[in-house]
MARRO-932941 format. One record per residue: residue in one letter; y, z negated, x negated of N, C-alpha, C, CB in turn. Coordinates in Angstrom, 1 decimal, padded with zeros to 4 digits, always signed. Atoms other than C-alpha are relative to their C-alpha. Glycine has a CB too. Example, Ala and Ser with C-alpha at 12.3 -4.5 7.8 and 13.67 -1.06 7.14 Angstrom:
residues 2
pt type=a n.py=-001.2 n.pz=+000.0 n.px=-000.9 ca.py=-004.5 ca.pz=-007.8 ca.px=-012.3 c.py=+001.2 c.pz=+000.0 c.px=-000.9 cb.py=+000.0 cb.pz=-001.2 cb.px=+001.0
pt type=s n.py=-001.1 n.pz=+000.0 n.px=+000.9 ca.py=-001.1 ca.pz=-007.1 ca.px=-013.7 c.py=+001.1 c.pz=-000.8 c.px=+000.8 cb.py=+000.5 cb.pz=+001.4 cb.px=-000.4
***
This chain:
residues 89
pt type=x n.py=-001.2 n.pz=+000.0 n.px=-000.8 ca.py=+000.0 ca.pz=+000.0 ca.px=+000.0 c.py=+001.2 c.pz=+000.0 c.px=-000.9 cb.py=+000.0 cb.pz=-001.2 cb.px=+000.9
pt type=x n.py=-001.4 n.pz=-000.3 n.px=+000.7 ca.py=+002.9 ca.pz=+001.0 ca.px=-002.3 c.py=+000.6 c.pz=+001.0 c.px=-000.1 cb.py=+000.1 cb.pz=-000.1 cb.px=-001.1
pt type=x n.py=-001.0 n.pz=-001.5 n.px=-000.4 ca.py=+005.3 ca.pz=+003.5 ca.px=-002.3 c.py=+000.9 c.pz=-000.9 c.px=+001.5 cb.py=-001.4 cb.pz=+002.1 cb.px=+000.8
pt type=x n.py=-001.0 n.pz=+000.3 n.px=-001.5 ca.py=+008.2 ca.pz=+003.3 ca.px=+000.6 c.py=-000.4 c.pz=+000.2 c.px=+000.9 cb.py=+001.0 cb.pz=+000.6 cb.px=+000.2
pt type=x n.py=+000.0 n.pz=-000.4 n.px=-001.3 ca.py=+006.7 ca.pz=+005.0 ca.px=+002.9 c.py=-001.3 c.pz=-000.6 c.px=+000.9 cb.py=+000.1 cb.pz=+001.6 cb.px=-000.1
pt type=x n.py=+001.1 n.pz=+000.4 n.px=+000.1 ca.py=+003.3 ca.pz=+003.0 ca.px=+003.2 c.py=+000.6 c.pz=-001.5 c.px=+000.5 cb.py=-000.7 cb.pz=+000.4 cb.px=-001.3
pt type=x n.py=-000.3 n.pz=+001.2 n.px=-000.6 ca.py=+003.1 ca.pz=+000.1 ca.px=+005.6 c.py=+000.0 c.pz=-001.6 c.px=-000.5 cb.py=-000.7 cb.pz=+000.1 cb.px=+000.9
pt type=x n.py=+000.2 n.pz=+001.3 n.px=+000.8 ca.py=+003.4 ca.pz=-003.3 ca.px=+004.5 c.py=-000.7 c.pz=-001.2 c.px=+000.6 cb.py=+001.3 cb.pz=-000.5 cb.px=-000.4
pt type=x n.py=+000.6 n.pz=+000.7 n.px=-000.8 ca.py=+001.6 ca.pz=-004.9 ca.px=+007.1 c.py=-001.0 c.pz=+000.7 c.px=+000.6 cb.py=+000.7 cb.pz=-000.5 cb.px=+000.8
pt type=x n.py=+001.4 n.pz=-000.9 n.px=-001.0 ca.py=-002.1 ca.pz=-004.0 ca.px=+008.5 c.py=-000.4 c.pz=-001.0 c.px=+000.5 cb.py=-001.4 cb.pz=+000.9 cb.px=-000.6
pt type=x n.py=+001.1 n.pz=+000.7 n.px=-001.0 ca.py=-003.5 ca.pz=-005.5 ca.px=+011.6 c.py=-001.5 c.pz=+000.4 c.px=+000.1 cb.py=+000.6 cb.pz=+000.2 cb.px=+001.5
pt type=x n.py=+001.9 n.pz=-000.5 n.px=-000.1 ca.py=-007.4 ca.pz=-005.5 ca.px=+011.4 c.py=-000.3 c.pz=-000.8 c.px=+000.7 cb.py=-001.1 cb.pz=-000.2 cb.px=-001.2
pt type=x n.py=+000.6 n.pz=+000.7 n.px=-001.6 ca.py=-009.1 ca.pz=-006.0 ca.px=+014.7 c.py=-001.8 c.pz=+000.7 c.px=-000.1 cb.py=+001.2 cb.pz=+001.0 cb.px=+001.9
pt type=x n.py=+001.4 n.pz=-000.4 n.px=+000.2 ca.py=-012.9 ca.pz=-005.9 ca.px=+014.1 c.py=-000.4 c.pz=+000.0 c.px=+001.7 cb.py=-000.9 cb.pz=-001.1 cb.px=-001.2
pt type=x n.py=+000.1 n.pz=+000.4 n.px=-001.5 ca.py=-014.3 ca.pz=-005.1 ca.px=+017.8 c.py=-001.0 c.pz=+000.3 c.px=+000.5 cb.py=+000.8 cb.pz=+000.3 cb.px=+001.0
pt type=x n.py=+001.1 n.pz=-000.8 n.px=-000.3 ca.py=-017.2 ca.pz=-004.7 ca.px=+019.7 c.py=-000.3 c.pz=-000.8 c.px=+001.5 cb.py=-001.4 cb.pz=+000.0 cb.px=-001.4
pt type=x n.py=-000.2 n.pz=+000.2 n.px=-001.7 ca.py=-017.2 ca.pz=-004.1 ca.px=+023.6 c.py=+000.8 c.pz=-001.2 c.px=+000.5 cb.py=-001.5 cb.pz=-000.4 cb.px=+000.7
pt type=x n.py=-001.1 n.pz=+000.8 n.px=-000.5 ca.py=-013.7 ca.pz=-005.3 ca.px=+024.3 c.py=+000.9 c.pz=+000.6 c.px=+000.7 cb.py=+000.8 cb.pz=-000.5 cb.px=-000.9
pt type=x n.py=-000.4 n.pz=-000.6 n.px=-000.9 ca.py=-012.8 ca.pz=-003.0 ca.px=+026.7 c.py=+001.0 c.pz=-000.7 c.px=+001.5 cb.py=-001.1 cb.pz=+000.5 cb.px=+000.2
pt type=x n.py=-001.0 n.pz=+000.7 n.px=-001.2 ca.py=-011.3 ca.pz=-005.7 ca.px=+029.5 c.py=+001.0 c.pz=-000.7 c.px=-001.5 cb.py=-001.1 cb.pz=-001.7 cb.px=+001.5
pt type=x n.py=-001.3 n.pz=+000.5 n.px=+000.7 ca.py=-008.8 ca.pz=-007.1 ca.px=+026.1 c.py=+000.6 c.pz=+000.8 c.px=-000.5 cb.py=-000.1 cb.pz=-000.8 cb.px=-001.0
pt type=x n.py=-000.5 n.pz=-000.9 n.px=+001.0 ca.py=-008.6 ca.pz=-004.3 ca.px=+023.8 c.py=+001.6 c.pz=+000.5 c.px=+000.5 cb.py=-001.2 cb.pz=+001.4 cb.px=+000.0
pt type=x n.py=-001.1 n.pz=-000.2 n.px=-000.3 ca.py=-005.3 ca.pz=-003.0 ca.px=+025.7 c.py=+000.9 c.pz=-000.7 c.px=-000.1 cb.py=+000.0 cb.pz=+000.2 cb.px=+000.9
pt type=x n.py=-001.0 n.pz=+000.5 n.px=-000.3 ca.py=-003.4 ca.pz=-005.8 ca.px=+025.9 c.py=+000.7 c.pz=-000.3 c.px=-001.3 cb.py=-000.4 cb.pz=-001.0 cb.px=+001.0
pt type=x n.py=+000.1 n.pz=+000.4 n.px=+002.2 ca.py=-004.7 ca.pz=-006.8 ca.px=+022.2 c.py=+001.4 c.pz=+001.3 c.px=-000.3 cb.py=-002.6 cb.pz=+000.9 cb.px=-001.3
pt type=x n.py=-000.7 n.pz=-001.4 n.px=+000.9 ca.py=-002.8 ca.pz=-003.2 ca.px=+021.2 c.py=+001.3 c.pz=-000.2 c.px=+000.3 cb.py=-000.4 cb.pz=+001.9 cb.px=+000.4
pt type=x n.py=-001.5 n.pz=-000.4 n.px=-000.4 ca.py=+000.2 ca.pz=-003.3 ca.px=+023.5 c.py=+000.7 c.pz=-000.6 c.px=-000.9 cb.py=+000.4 cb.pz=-000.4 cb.px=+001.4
pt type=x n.py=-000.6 n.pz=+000.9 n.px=+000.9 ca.py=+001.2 ca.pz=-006.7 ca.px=+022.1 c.py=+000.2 c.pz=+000.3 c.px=-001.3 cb.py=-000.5 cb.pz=-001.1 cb.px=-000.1
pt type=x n.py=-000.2 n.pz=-001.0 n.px=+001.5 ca.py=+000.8 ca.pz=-005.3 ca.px=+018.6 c.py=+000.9 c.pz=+000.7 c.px=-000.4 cb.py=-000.9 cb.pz=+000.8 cb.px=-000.2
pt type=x n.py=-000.4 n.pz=-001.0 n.px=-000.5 ca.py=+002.2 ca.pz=-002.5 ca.px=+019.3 c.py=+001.8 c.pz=-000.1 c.px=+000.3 cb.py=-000.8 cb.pz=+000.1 cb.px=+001.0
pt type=x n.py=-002.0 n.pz=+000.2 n.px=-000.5 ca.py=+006.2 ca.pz=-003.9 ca.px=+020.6 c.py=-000.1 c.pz=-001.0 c.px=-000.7 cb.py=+000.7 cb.pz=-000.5 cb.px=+001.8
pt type=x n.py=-000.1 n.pz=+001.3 n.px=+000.6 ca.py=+005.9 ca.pz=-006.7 ca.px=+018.0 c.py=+001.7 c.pz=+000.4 c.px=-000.7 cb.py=-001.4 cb.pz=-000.3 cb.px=-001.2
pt type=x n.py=-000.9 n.pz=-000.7 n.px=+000.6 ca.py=+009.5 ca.pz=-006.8 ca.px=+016.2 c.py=+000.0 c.pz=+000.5 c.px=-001.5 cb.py=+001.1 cb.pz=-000.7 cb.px=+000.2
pt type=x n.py=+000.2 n.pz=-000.7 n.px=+001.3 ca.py=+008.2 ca.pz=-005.1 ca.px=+012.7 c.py=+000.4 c.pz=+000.7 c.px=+000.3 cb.py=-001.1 cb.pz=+000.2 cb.px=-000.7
pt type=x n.py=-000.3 n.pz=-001.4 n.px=-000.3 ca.py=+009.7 ca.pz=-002.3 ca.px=+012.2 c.py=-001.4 c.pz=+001.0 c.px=-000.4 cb.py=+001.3 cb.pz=+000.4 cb.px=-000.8
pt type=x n.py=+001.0 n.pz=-000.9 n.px=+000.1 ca.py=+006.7 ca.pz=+000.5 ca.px=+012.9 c.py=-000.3 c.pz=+000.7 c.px=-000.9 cb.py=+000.0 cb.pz=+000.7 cb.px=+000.6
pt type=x n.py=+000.0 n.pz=-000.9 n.px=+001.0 ca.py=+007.1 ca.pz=+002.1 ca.px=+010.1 c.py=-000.7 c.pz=-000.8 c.px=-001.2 cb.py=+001.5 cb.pz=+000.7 cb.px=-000.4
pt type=x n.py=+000.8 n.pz=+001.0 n.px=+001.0 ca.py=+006.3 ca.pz=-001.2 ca.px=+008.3 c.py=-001.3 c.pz=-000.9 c.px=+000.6 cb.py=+001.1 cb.pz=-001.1 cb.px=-000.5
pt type=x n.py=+001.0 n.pz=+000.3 n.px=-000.5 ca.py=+003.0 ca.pz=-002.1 ca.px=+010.1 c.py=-000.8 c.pz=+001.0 c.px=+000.4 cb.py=+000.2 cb.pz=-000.5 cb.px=+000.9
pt type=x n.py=+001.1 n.pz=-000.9 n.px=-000.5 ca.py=-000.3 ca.pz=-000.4 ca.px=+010.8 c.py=-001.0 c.pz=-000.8 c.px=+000.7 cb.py=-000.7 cb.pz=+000.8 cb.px=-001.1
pt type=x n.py=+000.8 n.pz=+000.6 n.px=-000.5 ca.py=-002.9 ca.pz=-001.4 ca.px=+013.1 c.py=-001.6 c.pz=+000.4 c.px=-000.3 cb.py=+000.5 cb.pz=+000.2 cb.px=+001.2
pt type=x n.py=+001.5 n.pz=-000.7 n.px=+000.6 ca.py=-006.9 ca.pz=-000.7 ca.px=+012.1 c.py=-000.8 c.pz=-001.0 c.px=+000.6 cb.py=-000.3 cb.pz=+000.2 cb.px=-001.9
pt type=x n.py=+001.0 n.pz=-000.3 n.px=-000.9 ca.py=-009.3 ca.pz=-000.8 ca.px=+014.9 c.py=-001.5 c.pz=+000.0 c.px=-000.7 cb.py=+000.2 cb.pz=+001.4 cb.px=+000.6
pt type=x n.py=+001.4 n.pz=-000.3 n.px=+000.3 ca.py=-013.2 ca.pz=-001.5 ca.px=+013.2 c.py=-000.6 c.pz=+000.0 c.px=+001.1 cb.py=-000.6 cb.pz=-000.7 cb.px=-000.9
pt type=x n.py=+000.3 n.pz=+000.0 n.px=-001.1 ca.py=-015.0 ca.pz=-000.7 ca.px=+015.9 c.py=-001.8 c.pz=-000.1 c.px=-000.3 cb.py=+000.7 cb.pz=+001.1 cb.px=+000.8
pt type=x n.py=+000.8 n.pz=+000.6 n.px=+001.0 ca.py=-018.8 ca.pz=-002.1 ca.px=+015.4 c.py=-001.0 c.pz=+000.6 c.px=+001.1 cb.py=+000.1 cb.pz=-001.8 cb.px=-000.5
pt type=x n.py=+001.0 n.pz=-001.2 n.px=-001.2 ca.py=-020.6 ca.pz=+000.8 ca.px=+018.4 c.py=+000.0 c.pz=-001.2 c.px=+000.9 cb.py=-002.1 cb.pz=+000.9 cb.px=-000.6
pt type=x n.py=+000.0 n.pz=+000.4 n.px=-001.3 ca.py=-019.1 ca.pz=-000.3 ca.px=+021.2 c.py=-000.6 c.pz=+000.9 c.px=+000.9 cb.py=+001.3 cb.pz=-000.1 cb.px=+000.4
pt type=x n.py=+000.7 n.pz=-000.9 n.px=-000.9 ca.py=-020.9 ca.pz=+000.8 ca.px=+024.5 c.py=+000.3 c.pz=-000.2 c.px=+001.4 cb.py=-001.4 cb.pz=+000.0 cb.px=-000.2
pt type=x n.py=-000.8 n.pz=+000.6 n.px=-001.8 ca.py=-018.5 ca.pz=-000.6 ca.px=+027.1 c.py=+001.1 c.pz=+000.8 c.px=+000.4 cb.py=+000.7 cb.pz=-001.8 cb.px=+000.1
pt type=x n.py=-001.5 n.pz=-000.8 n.px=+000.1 ca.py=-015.5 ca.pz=+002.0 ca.px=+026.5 c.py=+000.6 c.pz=-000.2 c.px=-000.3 cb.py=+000.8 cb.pz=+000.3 cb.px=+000.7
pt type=x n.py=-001.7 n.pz=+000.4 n.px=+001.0 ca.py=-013.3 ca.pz=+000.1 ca.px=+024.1 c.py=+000.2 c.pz=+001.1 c.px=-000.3 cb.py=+000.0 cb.pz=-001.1 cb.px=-001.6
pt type=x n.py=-000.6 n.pz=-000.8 n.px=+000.6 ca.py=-013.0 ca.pz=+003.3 ca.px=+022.5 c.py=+000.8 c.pz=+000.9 c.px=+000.3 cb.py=-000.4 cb.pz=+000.2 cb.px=-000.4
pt type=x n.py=-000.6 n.pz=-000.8 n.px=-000.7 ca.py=-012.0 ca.pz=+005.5 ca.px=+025.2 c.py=+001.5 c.pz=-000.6 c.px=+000.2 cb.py=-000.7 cb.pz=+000.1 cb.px=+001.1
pt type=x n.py=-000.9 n.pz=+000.2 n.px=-000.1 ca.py=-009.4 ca.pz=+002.9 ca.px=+025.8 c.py=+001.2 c.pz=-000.7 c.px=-001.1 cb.py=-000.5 cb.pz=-000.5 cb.px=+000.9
pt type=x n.py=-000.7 n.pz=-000.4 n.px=+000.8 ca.py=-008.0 ca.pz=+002.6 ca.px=+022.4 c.py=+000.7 c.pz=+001.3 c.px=-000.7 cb.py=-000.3 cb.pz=-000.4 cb.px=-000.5
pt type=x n.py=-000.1 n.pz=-001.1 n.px=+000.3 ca.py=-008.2 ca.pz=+005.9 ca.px=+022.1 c.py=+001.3 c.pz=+000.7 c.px=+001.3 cb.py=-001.5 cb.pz=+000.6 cb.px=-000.1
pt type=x n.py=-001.4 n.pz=+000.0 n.px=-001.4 ca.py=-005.5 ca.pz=+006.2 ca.px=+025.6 c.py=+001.0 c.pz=-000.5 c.px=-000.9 cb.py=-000.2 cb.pz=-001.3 cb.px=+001.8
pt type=x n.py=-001.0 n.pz=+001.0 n.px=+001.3 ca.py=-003.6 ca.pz=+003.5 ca.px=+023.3 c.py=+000.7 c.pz=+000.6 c.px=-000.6 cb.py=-000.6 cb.pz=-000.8 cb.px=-001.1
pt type=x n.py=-000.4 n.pz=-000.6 n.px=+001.4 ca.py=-003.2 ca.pz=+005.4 ca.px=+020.4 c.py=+000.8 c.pz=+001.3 c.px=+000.3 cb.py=-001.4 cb.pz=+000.5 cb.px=-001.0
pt type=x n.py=-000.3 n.pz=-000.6 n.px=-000.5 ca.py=-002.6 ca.pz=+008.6 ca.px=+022.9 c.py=+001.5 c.pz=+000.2 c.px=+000.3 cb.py=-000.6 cb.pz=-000.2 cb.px=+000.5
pt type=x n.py=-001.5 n.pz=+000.0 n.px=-000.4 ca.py=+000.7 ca.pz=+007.1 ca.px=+024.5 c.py=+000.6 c.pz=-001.0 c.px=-001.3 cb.py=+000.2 cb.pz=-000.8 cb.px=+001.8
pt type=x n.py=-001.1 n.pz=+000.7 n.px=+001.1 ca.py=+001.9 ca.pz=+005.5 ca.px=+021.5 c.py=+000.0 c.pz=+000.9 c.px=-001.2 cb.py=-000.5 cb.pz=-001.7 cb.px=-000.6
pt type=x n.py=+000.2 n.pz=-000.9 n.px=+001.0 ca.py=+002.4 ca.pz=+008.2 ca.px=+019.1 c.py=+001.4 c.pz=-000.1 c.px=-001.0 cb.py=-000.4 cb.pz=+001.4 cb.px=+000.7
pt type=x n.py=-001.5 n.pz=-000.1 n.px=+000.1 ca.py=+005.7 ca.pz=+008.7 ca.px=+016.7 c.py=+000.5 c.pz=-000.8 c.px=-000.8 cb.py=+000.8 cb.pz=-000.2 cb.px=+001.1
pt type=x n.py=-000.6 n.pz=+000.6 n.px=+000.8 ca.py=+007.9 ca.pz=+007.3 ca.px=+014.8 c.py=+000.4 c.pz=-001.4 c.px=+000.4 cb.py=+000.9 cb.pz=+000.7 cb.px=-000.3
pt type=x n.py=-000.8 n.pz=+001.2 n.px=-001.2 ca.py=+008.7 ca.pz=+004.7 ca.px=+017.6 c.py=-000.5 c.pz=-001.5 c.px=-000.2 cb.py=-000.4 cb.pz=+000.5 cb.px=+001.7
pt type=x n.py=+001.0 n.pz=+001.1 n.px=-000.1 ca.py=+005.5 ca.pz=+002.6 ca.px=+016.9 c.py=-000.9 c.pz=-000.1 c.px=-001.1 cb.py=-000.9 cb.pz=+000.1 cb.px=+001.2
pt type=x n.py=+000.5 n.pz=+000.1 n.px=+001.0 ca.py=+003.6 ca.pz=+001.6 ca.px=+014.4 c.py=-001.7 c.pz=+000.7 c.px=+000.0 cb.py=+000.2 cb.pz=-001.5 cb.px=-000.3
pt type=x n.py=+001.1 n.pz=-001.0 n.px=-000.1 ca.py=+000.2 ca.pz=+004.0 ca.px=+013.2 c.py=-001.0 c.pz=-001.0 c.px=+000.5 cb.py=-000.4 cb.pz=+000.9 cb.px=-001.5
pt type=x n.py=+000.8 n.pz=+000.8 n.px=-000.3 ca.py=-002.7 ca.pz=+003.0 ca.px=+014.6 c.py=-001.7 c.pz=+000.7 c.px=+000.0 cb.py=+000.6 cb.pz=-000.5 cb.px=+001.4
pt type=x n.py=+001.0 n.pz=-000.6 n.px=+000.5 ca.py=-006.3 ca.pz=+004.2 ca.px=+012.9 c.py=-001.2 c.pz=-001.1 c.px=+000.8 cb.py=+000.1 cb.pz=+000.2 cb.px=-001.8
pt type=x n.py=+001.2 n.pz=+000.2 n.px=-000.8 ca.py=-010.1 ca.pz=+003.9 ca.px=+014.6 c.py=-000.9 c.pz=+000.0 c.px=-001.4 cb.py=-000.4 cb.pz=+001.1 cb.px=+001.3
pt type=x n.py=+001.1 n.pz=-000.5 n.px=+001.1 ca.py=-012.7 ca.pz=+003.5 ca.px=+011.9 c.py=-001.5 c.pz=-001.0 c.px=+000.5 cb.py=+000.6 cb.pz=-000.4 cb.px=-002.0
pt type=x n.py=+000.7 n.pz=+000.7 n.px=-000.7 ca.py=-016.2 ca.pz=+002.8 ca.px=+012.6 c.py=-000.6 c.pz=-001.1 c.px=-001.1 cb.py=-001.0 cb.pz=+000.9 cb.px=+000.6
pt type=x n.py=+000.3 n.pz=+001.3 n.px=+000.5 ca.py=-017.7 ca.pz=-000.7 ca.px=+011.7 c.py=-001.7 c.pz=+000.0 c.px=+000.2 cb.py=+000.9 cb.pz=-001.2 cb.px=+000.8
pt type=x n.py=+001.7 n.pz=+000.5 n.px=-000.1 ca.py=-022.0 ca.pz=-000.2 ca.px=+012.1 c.py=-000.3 c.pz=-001.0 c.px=-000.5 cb.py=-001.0 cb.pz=+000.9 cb.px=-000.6
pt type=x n.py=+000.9 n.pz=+001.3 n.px=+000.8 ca.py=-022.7 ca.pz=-003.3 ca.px=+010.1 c.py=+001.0 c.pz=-001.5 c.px=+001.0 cb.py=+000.4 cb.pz=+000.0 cb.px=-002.5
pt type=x n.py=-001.0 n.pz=+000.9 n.px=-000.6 ca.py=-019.9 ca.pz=-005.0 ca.px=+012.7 c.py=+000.3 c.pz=-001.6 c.px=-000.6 cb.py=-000.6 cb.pz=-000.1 cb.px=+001.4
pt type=x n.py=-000.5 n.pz=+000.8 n.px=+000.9 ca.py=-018.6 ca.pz=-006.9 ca.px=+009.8 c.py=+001.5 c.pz=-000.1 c.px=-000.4 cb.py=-000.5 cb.pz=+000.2 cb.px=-000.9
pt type=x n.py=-000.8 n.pz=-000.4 n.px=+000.6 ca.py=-015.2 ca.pz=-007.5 ca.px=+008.8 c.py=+000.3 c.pz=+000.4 c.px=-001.3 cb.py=+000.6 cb.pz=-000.5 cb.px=+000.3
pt type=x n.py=-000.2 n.pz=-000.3 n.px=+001.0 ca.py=-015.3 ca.pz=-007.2 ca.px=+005.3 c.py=-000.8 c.pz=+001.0 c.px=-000.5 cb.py=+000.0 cb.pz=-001.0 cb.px=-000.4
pt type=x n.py=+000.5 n.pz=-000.6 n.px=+000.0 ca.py=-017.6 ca.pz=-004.5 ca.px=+005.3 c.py=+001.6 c.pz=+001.4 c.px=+000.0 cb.py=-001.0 cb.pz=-000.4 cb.px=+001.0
pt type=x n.py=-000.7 n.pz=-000.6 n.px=-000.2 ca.py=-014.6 ca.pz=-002.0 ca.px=+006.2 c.py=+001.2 c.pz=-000.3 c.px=-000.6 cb.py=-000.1 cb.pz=+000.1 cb.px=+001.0
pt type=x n.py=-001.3 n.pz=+000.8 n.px=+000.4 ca.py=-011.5 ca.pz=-004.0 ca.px=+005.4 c.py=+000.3 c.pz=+000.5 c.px=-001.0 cb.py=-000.1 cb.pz=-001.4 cb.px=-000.2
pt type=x n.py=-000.1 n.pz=-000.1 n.px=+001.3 ca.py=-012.3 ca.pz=-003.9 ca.px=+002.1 c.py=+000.3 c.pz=+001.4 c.px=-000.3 cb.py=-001.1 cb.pz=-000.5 cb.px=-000.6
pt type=x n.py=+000.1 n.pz=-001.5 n.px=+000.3 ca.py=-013.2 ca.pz=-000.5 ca.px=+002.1 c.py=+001.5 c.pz=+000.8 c.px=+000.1 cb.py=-001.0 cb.pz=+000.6 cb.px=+001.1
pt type=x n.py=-000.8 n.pz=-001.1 n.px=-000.2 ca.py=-010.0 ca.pz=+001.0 ca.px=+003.7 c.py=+001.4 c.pz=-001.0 c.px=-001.0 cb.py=+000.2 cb.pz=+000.5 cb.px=+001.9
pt type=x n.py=-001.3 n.pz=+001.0 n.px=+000.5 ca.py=-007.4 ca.pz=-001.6 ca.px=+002.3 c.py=-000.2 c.pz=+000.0 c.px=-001.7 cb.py=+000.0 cb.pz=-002.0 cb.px=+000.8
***
């Protein structure tokens, strides 16, 4: 995470079949007062089979832009956090 243009904050949300939270989880996230440009959000998702993904994937849909902070899906099969974390951070 260095350089200017590279966020200075990453939310990691390890998840698996959180489809009735996942939304609300993002929105809040999402309108926090960071500025967007300095925050990222990262979704491990650990084979959900309830629709979390459909409905982060709506999320990610209407929040697009400069407006809000990026917000990446990566998958999590060993539904670990440090399994991924590590990996993308």
């Amino acid at each position: 995470m260095e350089g200017g243009n590279e966020p200075r904050l990453a939310t990691v949300l390890p998840v698996f079949n959180e489809a009735l939270h996942i939304r609300g989880c993002l929105e809040s996230l999402l309108h926090q007062t960071v500025a967007p440009s300095m925050h990222m959000i990262l979704v491990l998702d650990g084979g959900s089979t309830d629709g979390t993904l459909d409905v982060v994937n709506d999320v990610i849909a209407k929040h697009t832009g400069k407006a809000h902070p990026r917000v990446e899906v990566m998958d999590n099969p060993d539904r670990t956090v440090a399994d991924r974390k590590s990996t993308r951070l």
